[in-house]
SERO-4910 file (N, C-alpha, C, O; in steps of 0.05 Angstrom, whole numbers):
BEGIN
 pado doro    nc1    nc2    nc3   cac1   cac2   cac3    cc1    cc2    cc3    oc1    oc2    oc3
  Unk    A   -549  -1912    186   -522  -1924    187   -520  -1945    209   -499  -1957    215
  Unk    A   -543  -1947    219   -537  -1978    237   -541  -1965    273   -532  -1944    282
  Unk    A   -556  -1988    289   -555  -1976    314   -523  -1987    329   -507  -2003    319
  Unk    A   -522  -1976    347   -500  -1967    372   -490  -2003    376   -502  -2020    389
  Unk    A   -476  -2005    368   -455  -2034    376   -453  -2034    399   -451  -2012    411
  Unk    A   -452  -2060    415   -440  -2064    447   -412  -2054    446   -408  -2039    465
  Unk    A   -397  -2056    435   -368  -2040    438   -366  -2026    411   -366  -2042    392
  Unk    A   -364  -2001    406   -360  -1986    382   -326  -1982    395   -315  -1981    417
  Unk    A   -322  -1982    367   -286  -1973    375   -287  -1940    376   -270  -1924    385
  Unk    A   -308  -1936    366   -297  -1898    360   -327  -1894    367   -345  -1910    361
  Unk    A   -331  -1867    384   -352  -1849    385   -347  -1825    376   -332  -1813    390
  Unk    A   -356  -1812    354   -365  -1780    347   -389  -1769    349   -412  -1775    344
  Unk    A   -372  -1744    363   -389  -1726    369   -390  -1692    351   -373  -1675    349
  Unk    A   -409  -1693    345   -410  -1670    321   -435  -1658    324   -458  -1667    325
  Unk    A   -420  -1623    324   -433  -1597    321   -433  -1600    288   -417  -1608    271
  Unk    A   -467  -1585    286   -488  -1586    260   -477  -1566    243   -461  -1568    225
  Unk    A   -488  -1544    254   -485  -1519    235   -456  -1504    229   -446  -1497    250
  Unk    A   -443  -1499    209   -421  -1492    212   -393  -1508    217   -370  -1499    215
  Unk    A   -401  -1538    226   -387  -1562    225   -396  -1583    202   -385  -1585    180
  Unk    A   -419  -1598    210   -419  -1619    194   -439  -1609    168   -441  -1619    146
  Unk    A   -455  -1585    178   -471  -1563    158   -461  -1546    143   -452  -1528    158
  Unk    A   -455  -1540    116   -448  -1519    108   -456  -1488    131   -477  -1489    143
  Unk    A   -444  -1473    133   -459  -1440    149   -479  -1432    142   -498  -1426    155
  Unk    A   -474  -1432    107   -495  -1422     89   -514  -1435     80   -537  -1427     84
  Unk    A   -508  -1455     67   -529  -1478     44   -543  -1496     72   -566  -1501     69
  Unk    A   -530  -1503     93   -540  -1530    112   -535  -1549     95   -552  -1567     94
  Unk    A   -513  -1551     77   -506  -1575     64   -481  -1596     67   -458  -1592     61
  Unk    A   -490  -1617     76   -468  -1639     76   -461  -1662     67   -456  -1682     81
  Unk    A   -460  -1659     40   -450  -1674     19   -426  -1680     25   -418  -1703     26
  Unk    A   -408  -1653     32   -377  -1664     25   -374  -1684     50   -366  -1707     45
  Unk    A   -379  -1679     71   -376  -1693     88   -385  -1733     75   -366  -1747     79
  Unk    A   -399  -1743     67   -405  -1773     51   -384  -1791     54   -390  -1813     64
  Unk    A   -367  -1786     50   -340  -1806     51   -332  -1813     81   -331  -1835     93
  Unk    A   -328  -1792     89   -326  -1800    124   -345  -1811    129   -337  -1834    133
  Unk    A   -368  -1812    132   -393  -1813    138   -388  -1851    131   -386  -1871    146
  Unk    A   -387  -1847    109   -383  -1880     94   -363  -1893    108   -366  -1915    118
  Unk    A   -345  -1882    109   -326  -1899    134   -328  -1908    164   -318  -1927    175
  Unk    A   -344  -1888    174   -352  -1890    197   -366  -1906    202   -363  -1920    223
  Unk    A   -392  -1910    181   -415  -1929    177   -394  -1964    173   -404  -1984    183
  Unk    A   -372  -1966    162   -370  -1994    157   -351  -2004    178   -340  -2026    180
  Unk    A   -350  -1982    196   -326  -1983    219   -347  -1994    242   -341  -2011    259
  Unk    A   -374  -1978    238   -388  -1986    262   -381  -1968    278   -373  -1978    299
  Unk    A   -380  -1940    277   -378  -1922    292   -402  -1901    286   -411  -1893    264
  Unk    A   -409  -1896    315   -436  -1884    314   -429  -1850    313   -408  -1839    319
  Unk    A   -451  -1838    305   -439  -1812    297   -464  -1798    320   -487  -1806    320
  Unk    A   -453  -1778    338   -477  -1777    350   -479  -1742    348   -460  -1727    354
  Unk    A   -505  -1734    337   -502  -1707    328   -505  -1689    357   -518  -1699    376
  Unk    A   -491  -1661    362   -499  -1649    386   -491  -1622    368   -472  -1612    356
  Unk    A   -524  -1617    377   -526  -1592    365   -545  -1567    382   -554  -1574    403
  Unk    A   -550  -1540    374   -568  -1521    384   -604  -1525    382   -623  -1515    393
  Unk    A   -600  -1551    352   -620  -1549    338   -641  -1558    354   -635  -1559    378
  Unk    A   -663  -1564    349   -691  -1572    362   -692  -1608    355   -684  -1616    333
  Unk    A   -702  -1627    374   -702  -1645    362   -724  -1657    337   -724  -1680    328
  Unk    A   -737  -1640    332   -754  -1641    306   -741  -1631    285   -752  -1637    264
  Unk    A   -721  -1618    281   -692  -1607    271   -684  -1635    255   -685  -1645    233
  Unk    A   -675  -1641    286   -651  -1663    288   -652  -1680    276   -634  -1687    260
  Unk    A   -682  -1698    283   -688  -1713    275   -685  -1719    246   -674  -1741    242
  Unk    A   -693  -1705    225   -698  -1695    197   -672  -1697    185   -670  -1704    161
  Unk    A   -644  -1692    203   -617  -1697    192   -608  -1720    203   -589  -1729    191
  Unk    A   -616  -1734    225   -604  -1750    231   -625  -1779    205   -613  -1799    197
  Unk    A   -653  -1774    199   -654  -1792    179   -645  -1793    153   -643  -1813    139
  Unk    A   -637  -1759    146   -617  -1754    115   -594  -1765    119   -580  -1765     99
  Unk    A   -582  -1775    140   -551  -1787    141   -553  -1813    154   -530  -1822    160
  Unk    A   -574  -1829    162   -572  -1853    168   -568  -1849    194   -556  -1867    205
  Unk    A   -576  -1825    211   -564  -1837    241   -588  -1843    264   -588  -1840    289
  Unk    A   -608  -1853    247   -631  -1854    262   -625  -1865    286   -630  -1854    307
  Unk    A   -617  -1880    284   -618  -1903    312   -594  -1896    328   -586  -1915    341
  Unk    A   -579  -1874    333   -560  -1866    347   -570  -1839    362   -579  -1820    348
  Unk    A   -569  -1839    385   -579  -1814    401   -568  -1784    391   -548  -1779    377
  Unk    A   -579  -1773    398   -571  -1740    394   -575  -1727    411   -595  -1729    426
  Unk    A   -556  -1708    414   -552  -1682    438   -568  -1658    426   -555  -1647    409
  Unk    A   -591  -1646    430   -602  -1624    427   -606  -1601    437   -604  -1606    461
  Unk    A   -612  -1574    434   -617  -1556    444   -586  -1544    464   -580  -1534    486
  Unk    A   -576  -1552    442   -546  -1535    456   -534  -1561    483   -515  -1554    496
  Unk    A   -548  -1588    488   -543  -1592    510   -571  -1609    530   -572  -1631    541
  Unk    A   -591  -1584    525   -614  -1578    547   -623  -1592    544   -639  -1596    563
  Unk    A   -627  -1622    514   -650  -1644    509   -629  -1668    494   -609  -1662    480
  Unk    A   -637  -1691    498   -637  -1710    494   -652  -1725    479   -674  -1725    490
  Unk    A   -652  -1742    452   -657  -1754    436   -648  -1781    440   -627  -1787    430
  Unk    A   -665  -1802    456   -642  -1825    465   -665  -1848    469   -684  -1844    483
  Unk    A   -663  -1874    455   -678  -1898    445   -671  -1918    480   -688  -1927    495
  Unk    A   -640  -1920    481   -635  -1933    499   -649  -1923    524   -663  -1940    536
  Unk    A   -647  -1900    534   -661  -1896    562   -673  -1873    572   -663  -1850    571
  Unk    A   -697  -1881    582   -715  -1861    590   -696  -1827    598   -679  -1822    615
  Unk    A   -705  -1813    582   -693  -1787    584   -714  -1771    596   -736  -1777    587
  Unk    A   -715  -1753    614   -733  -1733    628   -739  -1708    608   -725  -1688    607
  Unk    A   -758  -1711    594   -763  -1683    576   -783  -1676    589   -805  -1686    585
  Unk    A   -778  -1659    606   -794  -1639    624   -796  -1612    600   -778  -1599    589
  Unk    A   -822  -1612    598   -817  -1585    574   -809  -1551    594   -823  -1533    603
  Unk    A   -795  -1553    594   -769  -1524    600   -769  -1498    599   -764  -1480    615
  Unk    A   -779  -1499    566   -785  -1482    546   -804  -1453    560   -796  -1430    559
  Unk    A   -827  -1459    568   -847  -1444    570   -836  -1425    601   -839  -1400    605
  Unk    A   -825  -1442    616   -808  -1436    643   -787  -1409    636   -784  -1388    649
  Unk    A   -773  -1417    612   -751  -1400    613   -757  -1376    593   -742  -1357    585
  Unk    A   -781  -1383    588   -788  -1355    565   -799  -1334    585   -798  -1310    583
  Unk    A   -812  -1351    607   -825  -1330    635   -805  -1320    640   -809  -1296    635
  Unk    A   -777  -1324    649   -763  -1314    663   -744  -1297    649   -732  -1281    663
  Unk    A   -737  -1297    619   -737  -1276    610   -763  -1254    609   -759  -1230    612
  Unk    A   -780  -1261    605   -800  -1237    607   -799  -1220    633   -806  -1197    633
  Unk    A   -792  -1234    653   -787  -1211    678   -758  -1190    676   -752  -1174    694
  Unk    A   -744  -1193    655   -713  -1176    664   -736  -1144    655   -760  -1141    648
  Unk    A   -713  -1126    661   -719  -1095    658   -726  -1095    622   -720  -1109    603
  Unk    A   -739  -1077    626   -748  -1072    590   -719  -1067    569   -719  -1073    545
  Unk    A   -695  -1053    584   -668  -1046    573   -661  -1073    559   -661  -1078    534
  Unk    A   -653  -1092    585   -648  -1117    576   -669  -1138    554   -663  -1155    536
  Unk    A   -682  -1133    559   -701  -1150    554   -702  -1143    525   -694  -1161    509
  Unk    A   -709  -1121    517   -714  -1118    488   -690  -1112    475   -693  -1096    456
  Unk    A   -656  -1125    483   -642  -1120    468   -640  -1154    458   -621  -1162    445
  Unk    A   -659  -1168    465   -655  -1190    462   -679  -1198    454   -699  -1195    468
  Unk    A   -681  -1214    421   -698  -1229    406   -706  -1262    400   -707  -1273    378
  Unk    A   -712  -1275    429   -714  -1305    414   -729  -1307    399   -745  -1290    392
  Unk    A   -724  -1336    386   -737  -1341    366   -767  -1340    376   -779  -1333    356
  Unk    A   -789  -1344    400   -802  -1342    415   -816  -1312    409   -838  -1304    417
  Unk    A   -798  -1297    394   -818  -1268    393   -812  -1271    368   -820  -1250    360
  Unk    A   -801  -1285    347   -801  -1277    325   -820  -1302    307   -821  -1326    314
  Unk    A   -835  -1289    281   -841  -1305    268   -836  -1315    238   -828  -1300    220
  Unk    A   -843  -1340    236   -834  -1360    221   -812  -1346    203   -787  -1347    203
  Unk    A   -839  -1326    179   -820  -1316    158   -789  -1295    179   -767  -1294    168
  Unk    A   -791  -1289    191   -762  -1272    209   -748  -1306    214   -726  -1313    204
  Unk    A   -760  -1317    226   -736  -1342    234   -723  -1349    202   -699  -1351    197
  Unk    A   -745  -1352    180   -728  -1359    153   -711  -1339    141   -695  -1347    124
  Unk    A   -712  -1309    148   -693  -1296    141   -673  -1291    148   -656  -1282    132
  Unk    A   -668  -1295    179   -648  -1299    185   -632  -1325    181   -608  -1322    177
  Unk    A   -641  -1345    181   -630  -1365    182   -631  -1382    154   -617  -1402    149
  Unk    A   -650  -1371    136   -641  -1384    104   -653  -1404    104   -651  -1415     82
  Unk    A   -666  -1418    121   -680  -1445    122   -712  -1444    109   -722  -1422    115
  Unk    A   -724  -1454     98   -750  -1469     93   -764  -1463    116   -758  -1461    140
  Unk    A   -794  -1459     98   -813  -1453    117   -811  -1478    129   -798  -1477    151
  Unk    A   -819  -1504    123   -828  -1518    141   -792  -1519    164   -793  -1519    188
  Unk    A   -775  -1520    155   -748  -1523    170   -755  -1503    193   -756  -1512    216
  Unk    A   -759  -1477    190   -759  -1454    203   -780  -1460    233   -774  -1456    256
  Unk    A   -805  -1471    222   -828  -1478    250   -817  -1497    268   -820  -1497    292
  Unk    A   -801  -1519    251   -791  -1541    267   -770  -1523    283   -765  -1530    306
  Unk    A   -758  -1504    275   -736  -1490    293   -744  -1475    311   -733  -1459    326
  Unk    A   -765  -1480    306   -787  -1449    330   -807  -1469    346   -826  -1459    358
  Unk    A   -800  -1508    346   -812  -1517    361   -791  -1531    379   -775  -1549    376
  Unk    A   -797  -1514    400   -771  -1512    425   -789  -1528    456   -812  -1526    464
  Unk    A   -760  -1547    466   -773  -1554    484   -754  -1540    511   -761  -1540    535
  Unk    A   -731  -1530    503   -715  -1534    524   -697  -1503    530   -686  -1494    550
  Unk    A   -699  -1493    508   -677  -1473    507   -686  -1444    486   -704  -1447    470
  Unk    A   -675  -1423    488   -680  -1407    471   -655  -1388    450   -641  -1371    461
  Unk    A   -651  -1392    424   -640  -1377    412   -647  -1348    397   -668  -1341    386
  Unk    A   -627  -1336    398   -632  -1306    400   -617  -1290    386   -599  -1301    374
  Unk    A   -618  -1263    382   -602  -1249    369   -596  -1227    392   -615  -1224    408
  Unk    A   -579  -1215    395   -569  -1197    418   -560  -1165    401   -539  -1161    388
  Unk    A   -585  -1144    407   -577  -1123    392   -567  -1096    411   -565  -1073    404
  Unk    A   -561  -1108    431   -549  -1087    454   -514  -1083    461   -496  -1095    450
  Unk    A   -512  -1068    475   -473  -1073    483   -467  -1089    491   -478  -1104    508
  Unk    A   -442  -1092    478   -431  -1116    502   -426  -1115    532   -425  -1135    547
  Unk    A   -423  -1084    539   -425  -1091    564   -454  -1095    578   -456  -1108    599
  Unk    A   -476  -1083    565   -509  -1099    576   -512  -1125    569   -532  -1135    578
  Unk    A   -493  -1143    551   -510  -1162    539   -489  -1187    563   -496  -1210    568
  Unk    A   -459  -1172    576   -451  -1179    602   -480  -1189    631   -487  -1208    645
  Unk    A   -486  -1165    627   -509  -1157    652   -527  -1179    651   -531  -1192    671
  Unk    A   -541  -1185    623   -555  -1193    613   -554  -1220    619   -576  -1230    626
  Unk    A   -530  -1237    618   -530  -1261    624   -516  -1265    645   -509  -1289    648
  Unk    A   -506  -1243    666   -515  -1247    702   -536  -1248    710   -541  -1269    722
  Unk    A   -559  -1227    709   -587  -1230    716   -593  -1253    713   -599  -1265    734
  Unk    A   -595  -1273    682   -599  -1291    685   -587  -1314    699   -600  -1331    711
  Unk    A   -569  -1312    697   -544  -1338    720   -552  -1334    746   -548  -1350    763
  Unk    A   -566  -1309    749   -573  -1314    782   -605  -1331    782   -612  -1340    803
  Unk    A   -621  -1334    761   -653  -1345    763   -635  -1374    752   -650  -1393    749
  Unk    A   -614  -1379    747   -611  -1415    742   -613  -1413    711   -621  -1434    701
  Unk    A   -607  -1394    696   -611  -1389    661   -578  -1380    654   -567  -1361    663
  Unk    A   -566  -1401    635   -549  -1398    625   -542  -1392    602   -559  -1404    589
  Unk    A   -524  -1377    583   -525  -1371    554   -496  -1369    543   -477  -1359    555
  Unk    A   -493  -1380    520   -480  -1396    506   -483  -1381    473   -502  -1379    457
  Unk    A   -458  -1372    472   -452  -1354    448   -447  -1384    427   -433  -1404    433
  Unk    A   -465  -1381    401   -451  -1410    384   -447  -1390    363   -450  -1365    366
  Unk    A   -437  -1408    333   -444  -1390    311   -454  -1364    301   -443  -1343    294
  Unk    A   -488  -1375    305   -510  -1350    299   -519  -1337    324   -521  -1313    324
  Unk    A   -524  -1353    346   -548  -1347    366   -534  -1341    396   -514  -1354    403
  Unk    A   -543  -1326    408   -539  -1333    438   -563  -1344    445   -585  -1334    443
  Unk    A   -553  -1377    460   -573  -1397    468   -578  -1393    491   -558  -1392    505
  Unk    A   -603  -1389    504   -614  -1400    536   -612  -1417    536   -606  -1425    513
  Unk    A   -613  -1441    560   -617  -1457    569   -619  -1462    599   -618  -1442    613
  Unk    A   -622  -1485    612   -620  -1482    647   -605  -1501    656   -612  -1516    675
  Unk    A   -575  -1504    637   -551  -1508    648   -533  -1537    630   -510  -1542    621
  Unk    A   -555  -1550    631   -532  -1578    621   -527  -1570    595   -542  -1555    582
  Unk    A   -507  -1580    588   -479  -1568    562   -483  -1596    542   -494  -1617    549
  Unk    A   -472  -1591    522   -462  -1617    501   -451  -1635    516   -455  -1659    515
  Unk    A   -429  -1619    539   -409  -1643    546   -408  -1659    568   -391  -1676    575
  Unk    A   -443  -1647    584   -448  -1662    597   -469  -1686    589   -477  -1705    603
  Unk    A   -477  -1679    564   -491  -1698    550   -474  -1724    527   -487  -1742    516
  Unk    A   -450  -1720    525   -428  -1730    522   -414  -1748    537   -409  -1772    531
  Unk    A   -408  -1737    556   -402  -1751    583   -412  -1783    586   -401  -1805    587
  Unk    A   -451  -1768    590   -471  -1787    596   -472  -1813    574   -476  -1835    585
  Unk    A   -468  -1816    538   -479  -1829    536   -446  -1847    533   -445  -1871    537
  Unk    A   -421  -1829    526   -389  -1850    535   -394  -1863    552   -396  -1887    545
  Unk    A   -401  -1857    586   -396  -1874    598   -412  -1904    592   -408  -1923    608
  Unk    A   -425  -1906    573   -438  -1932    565   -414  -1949    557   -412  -1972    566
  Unk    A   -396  -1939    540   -377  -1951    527   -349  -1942    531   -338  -1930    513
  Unk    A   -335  -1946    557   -320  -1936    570   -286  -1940    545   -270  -1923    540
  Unk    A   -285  -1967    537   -272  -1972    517   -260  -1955    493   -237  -1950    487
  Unk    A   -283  -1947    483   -285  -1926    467   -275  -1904    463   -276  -1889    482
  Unk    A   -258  -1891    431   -238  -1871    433   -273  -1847    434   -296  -1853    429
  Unk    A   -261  -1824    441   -287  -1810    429   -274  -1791    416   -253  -1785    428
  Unk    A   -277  -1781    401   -273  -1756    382   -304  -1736    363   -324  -1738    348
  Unk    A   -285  -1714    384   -310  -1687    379   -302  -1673    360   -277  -1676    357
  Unk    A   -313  -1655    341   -321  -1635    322   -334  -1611    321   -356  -1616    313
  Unk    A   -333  -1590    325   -340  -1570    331   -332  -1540    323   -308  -1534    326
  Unk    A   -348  -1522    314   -335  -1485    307   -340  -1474    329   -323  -1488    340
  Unk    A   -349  -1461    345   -353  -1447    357   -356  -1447    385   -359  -1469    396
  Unk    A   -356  -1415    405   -351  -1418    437   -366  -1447    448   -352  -1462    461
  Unk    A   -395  -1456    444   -409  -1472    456   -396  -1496    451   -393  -1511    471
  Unk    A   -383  -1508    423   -364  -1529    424   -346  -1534    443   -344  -1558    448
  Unk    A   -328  -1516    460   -306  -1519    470   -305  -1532    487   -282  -1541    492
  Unk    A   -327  -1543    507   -319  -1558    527   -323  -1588    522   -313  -1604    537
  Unk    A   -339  -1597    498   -341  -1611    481   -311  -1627    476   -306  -1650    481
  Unk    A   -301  -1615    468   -277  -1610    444   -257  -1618    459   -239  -1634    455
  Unk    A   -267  -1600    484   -237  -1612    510   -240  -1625    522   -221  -1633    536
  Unk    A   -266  -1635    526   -273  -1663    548   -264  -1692    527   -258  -1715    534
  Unk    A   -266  -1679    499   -268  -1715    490   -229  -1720    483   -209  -1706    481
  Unk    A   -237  -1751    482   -203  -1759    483   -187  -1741    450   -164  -1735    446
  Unk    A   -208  -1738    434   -194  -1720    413   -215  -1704    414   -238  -1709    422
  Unk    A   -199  -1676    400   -218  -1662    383   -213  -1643    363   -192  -1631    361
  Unk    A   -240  -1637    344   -227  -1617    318   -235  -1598    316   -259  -1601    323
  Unk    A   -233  -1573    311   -240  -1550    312   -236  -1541    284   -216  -1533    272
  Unk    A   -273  -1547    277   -276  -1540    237   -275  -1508    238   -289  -1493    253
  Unk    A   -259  -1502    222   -262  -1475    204   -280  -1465    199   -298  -1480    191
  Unk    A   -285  -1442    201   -319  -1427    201   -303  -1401    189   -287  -1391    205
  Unk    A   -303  -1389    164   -295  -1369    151   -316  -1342    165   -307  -1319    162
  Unk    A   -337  -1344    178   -362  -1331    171   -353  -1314    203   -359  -1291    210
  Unk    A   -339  -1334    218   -337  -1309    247   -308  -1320    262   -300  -1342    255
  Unk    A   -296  -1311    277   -273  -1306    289   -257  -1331    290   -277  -1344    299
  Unk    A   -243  -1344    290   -233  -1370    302   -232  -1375    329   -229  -1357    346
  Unk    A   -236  -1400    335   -236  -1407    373   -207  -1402    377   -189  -1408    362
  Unk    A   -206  -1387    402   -173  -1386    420   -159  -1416    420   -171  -1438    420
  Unk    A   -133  -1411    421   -121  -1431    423   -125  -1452    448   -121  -1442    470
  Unk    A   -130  -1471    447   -131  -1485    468   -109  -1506    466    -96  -1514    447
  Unk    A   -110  -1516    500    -80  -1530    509    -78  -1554    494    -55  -1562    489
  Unk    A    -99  -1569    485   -105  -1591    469    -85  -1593    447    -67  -1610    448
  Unk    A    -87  -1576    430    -69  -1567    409    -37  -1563    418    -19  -1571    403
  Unk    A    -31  -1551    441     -2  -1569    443     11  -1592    432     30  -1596    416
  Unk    A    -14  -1616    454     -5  -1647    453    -17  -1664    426    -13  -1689    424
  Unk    A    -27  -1653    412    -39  -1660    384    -63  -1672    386    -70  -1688    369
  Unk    A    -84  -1665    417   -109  -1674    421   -128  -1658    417   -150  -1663    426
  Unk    A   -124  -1629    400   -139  -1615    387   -131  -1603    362   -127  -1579    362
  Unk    A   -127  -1618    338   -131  -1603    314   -149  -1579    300   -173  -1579    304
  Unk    A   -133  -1557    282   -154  -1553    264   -157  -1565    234   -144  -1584    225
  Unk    A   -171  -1554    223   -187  -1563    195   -170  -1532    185   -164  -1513    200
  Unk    A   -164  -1532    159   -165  -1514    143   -186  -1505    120   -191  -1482    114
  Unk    A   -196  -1526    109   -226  -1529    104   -248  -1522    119   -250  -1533    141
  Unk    A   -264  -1508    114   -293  -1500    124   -310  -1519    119   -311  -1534     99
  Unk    A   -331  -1519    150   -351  -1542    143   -347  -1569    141   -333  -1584    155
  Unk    A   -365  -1574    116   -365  -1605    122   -338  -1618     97   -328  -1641     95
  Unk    A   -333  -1598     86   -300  -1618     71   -287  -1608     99   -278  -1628    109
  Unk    A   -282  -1591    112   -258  -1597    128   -267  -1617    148   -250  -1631    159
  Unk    A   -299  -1621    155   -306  -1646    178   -292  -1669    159   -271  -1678    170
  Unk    A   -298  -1680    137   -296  -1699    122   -258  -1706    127   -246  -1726    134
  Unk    A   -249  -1679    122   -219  -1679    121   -207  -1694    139   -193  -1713    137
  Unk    A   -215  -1681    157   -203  -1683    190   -212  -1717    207   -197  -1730    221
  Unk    A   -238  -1723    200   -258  -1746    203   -233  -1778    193   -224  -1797    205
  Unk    A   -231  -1768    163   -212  -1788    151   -186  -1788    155   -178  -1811    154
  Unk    A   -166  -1769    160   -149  -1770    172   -143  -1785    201   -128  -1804    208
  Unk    A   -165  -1768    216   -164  -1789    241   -170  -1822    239   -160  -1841    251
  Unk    A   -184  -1821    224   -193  -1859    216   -161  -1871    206   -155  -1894    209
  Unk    A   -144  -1855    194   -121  -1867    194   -106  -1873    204    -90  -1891    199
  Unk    A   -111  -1852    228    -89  -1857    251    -99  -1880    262    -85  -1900    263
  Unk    A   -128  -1879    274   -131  -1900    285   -131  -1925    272   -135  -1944    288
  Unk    A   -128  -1930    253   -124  -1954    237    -89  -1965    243    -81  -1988    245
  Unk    A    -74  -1939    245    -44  -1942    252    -41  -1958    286    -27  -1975    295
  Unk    A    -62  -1942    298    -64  -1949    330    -69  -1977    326    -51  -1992    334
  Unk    A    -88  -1988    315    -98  -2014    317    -72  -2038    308    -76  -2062    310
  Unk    A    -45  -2026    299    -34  -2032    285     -2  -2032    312     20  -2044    311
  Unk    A    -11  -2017    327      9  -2016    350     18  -1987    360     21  -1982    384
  Unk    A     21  -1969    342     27  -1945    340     13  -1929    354     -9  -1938    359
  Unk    A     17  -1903    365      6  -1888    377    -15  -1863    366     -7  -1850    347
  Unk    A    -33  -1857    374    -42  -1836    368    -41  -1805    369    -44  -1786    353
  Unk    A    -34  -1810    396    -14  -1777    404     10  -1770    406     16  -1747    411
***
């Protein structure tokens, strides 16, 4: 859909799975129409997701967003043409340092790192080849957590004290060693200070996402709890979707393109 304009009027930022992905199928068809609008608007869609960027990559060429950077690994990696990004591989670092917690902790917790291929496809419904690309990690680890909640508390203090942070999304509780979506967000706005940004997102790891950007939407996810209300939604700078997925991304996507078409027109947005 075209590389990054010197002034884009609109930046989006959009969570994969459960947002612009079906939960179930990884399908985003309905989403097309937004998509199509965005593309003739000249607004770059920039994906930020948990996924791996061998993942990423693979959706960002099924939707045209090759040439627009992507937020990966929950945050932890960068996908970016314009400027030298530091991919220190991470990965191997933070699988050591889970391997030192107590055996309690330790084995109530499954990254993808101990599991193989065919387990990553059954949990996750993906294709063999989808599944290896999701088990080719540079930065972070996702997991399944089969302990209490009050150990799986413990669990991610031990870690917060070695510099390992974890991040409840959708499916997984993510490792990583600290930087968020929204500090990867942050980084590539300030290029285009101009620029409205508007985020998209289901779940806890969305939220700071959601509330850092000048809008944001919070898609419907039938499959697990709804996000708490946030203050955003007072002032009408955080909507939800009533639609799941990608018709409610699509929903919510085109709606906003109206408003701002009203803005451009004099009118206000909030």
């Amino acid at each position: 859909m075209g590389a990054m304009q010197t002034a884009p009027p609109l930046l989006v930022f959009s969570d994969l799975d459960g947002t612009l992905l079906d939960h179930t199928t990884y399908d985003w068809t309905a989403a097309k129409p937004a998509l199509t609008r965005l593309q003739v608007l000249g607004a770059p869609v920039i994906l930020a997701t948990s996924k791996t960027a061998a993942e990423t990559r693979i959706l960002q060429h099924a939707m045209g967003l090759d040439s627009y950077p992507a937020i990966v690994e929950n945050g932890a990696g960068l996908i970016d043409r314009l400027v030298s990004v530091d991919q220190t591989n991470s990965y191997h670092k933070l699988r050591k340092i889970l391997d030192t917690l107590p055996n309690p902790l330790r084995g109530s917790f499954t990254g993808f790192g101990d599991m193989s291929v065919e387990k990553v496809m059954q949990i996750t419904g993906l294709t063999e080849n989808k599944a290896k690309a999701a088990k080719t990690r540079d930065f972070s680890e996702p997991g399944l957590w089969t302990g209490t909640p009050a150990a799986q508390t413990e669990f991610i203090e031990v870690l917060e004290r070695q510099g390992v942070t974890a991040r409840l999304g959708g499916r997984f509780l993510t490792l990583s060693f600290g930087t968020t979506k929204k500090d990867r967000m942050a980084t590539i706005a300030d290029r285009y200070p101009s620029a409205v940004t508007l985020a998209l997102g289901d779940a806890p790891n969305d939220i700071e996402m959601l509330q850092a950007a000048d809008y944001g939407v919070i898609v419907a996810n039938s499959h697990h709890a709804p996000l708490p209300t946030m203050p955003g939604e007072k002032t009408g700078h955080i909507t939800r979707t009533t639609a799941d997925g990608p018709q409610g991304w699509n929903n919510a996507v085109c709606a906003f393109l109206d408003r701002l078409h009203h803005l451009k027109k004099g009118s206000d947005l909030g």
